[in-house]
One Martini backbone bead per residue (centre of mass of N, CA, C, O) as a GRO file, in nm:
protein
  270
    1UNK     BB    1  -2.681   3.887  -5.963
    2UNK     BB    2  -2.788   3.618  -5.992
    3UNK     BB    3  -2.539   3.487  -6.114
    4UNK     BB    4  -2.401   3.518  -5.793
    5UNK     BB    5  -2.608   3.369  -5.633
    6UNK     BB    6  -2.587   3.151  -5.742
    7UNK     BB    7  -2.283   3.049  -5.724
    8UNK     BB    8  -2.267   3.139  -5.397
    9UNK     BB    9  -2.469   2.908  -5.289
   10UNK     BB   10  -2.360   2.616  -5.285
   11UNK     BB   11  -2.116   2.728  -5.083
   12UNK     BB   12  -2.309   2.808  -4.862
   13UNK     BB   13  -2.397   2.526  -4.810
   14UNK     BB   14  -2.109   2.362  -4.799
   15UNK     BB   15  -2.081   2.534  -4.511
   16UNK     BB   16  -2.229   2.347  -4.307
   17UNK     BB   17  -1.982   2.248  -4.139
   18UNK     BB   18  -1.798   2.488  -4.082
   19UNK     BB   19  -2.028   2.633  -3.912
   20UNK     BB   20  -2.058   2.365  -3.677
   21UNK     BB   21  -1.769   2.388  -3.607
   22UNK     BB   22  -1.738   2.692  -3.525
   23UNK     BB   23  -1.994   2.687  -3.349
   24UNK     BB   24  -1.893   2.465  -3.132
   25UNK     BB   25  -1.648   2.610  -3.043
   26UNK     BB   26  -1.820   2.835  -2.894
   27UNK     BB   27  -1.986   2.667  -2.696
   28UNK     BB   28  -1.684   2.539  -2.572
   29UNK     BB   29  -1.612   2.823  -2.467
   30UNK     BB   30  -1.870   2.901  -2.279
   31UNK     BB   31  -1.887   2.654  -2.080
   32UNK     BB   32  -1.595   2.675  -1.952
   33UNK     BB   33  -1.657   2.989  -1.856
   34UNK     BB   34  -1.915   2.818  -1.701
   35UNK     BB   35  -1.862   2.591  -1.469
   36UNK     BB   36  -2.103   2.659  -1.252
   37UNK     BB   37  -2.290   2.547  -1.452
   38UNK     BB   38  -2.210   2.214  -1.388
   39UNK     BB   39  -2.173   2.119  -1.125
   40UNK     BB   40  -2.485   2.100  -0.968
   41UNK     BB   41  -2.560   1.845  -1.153
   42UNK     BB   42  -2.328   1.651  -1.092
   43UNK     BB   43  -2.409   1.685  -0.778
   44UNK     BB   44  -2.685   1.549  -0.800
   45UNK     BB   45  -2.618   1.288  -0.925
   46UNK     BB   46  -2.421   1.205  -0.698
   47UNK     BB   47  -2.648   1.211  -0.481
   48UNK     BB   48  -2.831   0.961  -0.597
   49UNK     BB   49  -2.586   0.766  -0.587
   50UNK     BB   50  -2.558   0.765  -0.270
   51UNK     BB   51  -2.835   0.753  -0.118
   52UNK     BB   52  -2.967   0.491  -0.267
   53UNK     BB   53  -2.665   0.312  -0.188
   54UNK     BB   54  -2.742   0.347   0.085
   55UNK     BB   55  -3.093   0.265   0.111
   56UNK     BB   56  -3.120   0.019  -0.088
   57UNK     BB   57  -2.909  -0.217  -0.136
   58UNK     BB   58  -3.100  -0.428   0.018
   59UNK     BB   59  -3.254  -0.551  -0.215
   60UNK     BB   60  -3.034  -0.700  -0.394
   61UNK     BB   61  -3.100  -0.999  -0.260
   62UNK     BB   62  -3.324  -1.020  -0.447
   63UNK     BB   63  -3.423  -1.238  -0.731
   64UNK     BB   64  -3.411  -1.013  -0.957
   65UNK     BB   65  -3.122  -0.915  -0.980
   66UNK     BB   66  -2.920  -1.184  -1.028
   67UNK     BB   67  -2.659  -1.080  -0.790
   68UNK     BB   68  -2.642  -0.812  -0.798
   69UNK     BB   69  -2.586  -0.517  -0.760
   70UNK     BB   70  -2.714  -0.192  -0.678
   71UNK     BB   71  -2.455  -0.030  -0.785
   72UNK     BB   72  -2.565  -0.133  -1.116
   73UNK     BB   73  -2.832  -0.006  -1.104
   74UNK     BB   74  -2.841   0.272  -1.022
   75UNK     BB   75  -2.636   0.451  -1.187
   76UNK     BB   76  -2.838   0.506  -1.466
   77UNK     BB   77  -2.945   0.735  -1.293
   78UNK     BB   78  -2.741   0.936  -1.255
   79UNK     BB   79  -2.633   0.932  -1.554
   80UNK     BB   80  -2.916   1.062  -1.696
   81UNK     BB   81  -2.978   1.278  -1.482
   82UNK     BB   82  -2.726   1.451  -1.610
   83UNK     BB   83  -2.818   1.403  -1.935
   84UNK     BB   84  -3.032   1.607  -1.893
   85UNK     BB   85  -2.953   1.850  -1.711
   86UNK     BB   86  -2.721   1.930  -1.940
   87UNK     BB   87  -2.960   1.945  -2.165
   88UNK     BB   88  -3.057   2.224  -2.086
   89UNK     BB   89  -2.758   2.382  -2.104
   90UNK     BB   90  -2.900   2.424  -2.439
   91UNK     BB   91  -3.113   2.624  -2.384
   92UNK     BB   92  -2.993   2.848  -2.205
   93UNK     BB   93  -2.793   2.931  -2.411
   94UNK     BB   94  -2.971   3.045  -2.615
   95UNK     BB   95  -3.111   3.254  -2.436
   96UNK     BB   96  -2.835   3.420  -2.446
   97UNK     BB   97  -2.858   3.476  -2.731
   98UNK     BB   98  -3.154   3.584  -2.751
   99UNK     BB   99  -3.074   3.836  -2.535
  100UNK     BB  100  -2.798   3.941  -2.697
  101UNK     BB  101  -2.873   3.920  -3.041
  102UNK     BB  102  -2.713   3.685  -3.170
  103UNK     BB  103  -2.959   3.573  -3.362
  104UNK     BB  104  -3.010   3.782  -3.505
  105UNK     BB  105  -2.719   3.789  -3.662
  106UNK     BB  106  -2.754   3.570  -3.819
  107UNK     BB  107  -2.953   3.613  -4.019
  108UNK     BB  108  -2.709   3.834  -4.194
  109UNK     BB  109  -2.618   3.530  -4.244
  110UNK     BB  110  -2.504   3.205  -4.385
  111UNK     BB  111  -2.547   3.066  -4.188
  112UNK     BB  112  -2.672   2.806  -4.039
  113UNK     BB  113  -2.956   2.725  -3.831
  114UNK     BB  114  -2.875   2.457  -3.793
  115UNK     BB  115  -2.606   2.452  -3.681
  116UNK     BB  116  -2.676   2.646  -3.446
  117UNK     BB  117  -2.853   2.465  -3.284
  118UNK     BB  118  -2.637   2.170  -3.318
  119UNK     BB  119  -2.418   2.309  -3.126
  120UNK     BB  120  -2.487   2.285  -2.830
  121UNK     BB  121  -2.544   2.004  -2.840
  122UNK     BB  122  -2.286   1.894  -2.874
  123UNK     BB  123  -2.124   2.069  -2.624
  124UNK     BB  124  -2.302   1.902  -2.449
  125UNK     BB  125  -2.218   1.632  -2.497
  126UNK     BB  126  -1.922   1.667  -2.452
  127UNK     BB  127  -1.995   1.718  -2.131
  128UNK     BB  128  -2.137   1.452  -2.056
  129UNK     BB  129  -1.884   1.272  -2.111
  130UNK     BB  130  -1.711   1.385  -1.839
  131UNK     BB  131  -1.916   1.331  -1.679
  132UNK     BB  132  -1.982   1.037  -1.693
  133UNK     BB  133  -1.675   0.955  -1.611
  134UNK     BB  134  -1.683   1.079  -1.329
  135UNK     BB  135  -1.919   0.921  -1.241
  136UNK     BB  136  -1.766   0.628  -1.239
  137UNK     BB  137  -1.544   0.681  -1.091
  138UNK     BB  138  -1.686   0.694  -0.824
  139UNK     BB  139  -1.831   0.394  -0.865
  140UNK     BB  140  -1.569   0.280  -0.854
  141UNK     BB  141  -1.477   0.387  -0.561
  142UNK     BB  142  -1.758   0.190  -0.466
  143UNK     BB  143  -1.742  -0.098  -0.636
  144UNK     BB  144  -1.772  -0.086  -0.961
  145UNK     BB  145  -1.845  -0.395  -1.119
  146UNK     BB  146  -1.787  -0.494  -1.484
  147UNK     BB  147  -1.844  -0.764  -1.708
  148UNK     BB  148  -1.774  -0.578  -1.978
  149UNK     BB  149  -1.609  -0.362  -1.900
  150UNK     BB  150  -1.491  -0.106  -2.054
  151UNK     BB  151  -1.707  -0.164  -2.304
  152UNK     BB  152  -1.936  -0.114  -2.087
  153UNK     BB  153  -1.861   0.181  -2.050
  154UNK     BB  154  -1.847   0.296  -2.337
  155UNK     BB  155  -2.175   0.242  -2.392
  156UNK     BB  156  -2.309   0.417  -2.159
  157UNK     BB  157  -2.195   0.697  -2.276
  158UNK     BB  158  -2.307   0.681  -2.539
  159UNK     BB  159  -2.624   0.683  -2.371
  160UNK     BB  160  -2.580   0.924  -2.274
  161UNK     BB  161  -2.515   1.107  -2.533
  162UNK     BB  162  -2.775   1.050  -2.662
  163UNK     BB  163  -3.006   1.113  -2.429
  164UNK     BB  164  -2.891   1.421  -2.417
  165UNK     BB  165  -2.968   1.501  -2.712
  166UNK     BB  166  -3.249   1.460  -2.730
  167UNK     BB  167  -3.322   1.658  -2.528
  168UNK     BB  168  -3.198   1.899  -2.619
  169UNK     BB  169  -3.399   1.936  -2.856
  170UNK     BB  170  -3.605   2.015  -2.635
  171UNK     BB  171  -3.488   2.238  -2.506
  172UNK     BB  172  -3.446   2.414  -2.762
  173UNK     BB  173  -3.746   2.430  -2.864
  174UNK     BB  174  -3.840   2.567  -2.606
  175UNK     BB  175  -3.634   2.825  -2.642
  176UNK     BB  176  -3.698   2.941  -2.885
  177UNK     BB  177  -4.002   2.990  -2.851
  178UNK     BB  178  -4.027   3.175  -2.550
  179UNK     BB  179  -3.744   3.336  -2.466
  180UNK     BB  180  -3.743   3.200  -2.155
  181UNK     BB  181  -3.561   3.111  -1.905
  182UNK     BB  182  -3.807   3.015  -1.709
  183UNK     BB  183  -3.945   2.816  -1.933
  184UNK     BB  184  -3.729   2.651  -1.986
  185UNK     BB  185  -3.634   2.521  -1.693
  186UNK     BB  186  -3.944   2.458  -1.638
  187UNK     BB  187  -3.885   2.194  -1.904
  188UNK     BB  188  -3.726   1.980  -1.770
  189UNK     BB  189  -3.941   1.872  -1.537
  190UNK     BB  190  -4.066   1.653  -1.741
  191UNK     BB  191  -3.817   1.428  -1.626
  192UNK     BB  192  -3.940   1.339  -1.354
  193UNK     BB  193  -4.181   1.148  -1.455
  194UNK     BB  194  -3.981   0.975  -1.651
  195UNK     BB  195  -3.806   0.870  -1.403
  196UNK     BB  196  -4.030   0.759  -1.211
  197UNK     BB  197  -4.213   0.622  -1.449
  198UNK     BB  198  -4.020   0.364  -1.347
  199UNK     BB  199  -3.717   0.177  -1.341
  200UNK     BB  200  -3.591   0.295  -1.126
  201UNK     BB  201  -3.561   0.116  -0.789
  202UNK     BB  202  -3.684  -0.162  -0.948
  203UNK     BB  203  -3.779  -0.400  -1.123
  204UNK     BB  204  -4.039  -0.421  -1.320
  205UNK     BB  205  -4.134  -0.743  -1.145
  206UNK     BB  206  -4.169  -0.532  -0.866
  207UNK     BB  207  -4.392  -0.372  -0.967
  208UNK     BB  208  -4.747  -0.361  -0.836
  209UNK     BB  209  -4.850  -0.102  -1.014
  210UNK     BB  210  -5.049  -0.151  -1.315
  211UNK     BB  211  -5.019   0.116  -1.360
  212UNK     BB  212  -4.682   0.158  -1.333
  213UNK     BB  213  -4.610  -0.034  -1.573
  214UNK     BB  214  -4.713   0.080  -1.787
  215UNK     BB  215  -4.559   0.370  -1.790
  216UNK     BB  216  -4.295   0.224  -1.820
  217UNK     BB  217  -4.346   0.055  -2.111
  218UNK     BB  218  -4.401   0.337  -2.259
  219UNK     BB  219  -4.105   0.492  -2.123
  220UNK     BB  220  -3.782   0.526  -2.254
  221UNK     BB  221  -3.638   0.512  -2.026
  222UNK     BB  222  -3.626   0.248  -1.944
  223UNK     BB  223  -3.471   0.122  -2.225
  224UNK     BB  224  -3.208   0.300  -2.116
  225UNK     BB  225  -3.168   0.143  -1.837
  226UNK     BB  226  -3.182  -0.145  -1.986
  227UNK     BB  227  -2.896  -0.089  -2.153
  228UNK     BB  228  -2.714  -0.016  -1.919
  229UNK     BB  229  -2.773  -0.285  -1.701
  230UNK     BB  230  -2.663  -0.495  -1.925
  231UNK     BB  231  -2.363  -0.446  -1.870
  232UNK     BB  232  -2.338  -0.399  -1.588
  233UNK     BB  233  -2.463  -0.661  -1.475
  234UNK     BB  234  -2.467  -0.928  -1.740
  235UNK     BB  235  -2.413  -0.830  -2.045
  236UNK     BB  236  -2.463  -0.928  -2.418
  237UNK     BB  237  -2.805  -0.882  -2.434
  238UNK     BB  238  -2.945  -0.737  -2.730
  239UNK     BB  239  -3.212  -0.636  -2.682
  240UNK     BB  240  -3.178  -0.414  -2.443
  241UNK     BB  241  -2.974  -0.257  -2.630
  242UNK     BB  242  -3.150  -0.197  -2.864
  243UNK     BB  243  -3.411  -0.054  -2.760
  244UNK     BB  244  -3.237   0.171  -2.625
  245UNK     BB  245  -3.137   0.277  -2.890
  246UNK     BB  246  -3.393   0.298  -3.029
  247UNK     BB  247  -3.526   0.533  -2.850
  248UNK     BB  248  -3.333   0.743  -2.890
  249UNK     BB  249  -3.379   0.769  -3.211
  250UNK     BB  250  -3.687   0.844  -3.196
  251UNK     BB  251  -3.637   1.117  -2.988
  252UNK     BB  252  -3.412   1.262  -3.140
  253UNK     BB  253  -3.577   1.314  -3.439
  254UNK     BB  254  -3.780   1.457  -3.279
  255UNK     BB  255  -3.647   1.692  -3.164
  256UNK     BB  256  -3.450   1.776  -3.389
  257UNK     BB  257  -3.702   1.854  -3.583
  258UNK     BB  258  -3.833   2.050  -3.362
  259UNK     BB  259  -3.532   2.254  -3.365
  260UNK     BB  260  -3.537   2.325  -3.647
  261UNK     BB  261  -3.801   2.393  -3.719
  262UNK     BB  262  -3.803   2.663  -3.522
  263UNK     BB  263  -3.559   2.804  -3.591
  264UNK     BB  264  -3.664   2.870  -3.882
  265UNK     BB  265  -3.901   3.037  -3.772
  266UNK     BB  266  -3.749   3.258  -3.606
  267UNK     BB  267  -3.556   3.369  -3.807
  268UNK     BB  268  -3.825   3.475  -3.979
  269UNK     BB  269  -3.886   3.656  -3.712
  270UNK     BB  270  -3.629   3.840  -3.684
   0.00000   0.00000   0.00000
């Protein structure tokens, strides 16, 4: 029997990207089937789009904007505040998955626990990118002009996709741990002090408090802000953009390694 289980040990190992596919198909045709839970966030998205750029739009006369449009200011809040909101709806699955006790029958199985974590985070982020593609689209419609082309709007898109994984590890790990719909939901809420405490609707050299200058100075969300704003606004200038991607990849790190971690801890205990 030991003979047996070491040899197709390394195969269970080998299944890992198997399991990853197989667990991400079933995640997006979950999200799929649940269309009406996709709409409101990007309903939001789009509500602060239109009337930030509809009550705001006149500040961007001041000499900080350097010429630029408002609208091409402000996209990037819409942007965040979708791939964030998006990135909670896999903490919910996931509870909905420990709910039905599907999460239990995984124990049963050699799935990776790995895999189970970061299937709804990828199918999440596909649907990010979607929403994302949607919110330009309406920007577009409303007169943005990006100096970047295609490729400085296919670069939003793909730090979009990054910072909705982000926040994802910590939706799932929020929700691994309490295993209860309304504290994961209520942990997404952590996100609105990230949003307000930045440079959200004006540059930061013109925000007047030195505790909120200090505050934007550091908080990721600042230079994910930073690296969307250089594209839309000015153009190839390498420190916002490579900034905003370090922002992501260090608090990726952190919360995908804090909700595998979780994960493994559930299934031992489950």
């Amino acid at each position: 029997m030991t003979v047996v289980m070491n040899a197709i040990g390394p195969t269970y190992r080998r299944s890992f990207w198997r399991d990853l596919f197989v667990l991400t198909g079933r995640s997006i045709k979950v999200t799929w089937r649940l269309p009406f839970a996709v709409i409101p966030n990007l309903a939001i998205s789009l509500f602060f789009l239109l009337v930030y750029q509809g009550g705001l739009s006149g500040i961007s006369a001041l000499p900080a904007f350097g010429g630029a449009h408002y609208l091409n200011f402000i996209v990037p809040v819409a942007v965040v505040s979708g791939a964030v909101g998006g990135a909670g709806g896999s903490g919910q699955a996931l509870i909905r998955d420990l709910e039905s006790r599907y999460f239990t029958k995984l124990r049963l199985t050699p799935a990776s626990p790995t895999a189970f974590v970061l299937a709804p985070m990828i199918a999440g982020m596909l649907q990010l990118i979607v929403q994302t593609i949607l919110i330009l689209v309406v920007a577009a419609a409303m007169g943005l002009s990006v100096p970047t082309g295609f490729v400085g709007l296919l670069v939003v898109v793909l730090l979009a996709a990054g910072w909705g994984l982000a926040f994802a590890g910590y939706a799932v790990a929020i929700a691994l741990r309490s295993g209860n719909s309304q504290t994961a939901q209520a942990a997404t809420f952590v996100f609105f002090p990230l949003l307000f405490l930045s440079d959200t609707f004006v540059p930061l050299s013109l925000i007047g408090a030195a505790w909120l200058k200090v505050a934007a100075r550091i908080n990721p969300t600042t230079y994910v802000f930073g690296a969307m704003r250089e594209v839309l606004m000015y153009g190839w200038k390498s420190r916002p953009i490579l900034e905003g991607i370090l922002a992501i990849v260090i608090l990726s790190a952190i919360t995908l390694g804090w909700a595998v971690f979780t994960a493994r801890r559930t299934l031992r205990r489950k």
